[in-house]
N, C-alpha and C positions, 0 to 999 in steps of 0.2 A: 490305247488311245485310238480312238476314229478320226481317220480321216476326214472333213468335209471338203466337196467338191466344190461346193459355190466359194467355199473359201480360198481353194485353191485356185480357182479361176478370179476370182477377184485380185489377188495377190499377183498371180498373172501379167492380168491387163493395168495394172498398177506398176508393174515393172516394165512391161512394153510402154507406155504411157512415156515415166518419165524417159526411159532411154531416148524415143522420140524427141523428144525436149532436147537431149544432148545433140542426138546428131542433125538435128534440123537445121541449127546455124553451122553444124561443120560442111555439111552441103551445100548449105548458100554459099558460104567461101572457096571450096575448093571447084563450084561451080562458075564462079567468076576469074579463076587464076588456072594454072595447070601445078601437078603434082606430078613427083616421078611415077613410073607403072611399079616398081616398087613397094610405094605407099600406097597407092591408092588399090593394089592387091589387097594388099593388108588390111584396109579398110571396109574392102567390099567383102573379100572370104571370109577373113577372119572375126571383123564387128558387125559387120551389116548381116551377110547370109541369115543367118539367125533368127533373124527378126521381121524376114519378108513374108512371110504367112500373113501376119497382117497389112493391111490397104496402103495404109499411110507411108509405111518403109519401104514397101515393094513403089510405092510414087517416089520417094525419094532414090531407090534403086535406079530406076528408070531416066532419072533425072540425067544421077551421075553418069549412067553408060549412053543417056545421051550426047553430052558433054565431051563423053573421054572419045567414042567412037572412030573418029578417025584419026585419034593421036594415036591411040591404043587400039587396034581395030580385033587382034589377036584375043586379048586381053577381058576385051567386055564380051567376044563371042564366050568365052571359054567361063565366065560367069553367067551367063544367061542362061548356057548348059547346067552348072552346077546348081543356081535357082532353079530350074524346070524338074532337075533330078531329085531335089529335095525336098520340093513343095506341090508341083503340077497334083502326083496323083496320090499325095499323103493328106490333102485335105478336104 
């Protein structure tokens, strides 16, 4: 069986797509309250990372480690590192 590409890339941004959808109101919210550094590792390394190649997550990235910055100042540098290491010069 052959691969198609357009199909794969549609499928793709079909899944980036919705995830967007999920985590967009979890940002509005955790953007308005404070969460442990904890959780909010977890959310950035672990669920978000991922997904910042694209514009829209990497705005939402942005958002949260603006947000978190000087609660967590350690925290967001050490994500901005691991976003620049994963995506700066892979795309």
């Amino acid at each position: 069986m052959t691969l198609n590409i357009d199909n794969i890339v549609d499928d793709m941004k079909t899944i980036v797509s919705k995830a967007y959808s999920s985590y967009l109101p979890i940002v509005d919210d955790i953007c308005t309250k404070h969460i442990s550094e904890s959780k909010l590792e977890y959310l950035l390394d672990t669920r978000m990372l991922d997904y910042t190649f694209d514009n829209r997550f990497l705005l939402l990235f942005k958002r949260i480690c603006r947000a978190y910055y000087e609660l967590y100042p350690k925290l967001i540098i050490s994500e901005i590192k691991a976003h620049k290491e994963m995506w700066e010069n892979s795309v």
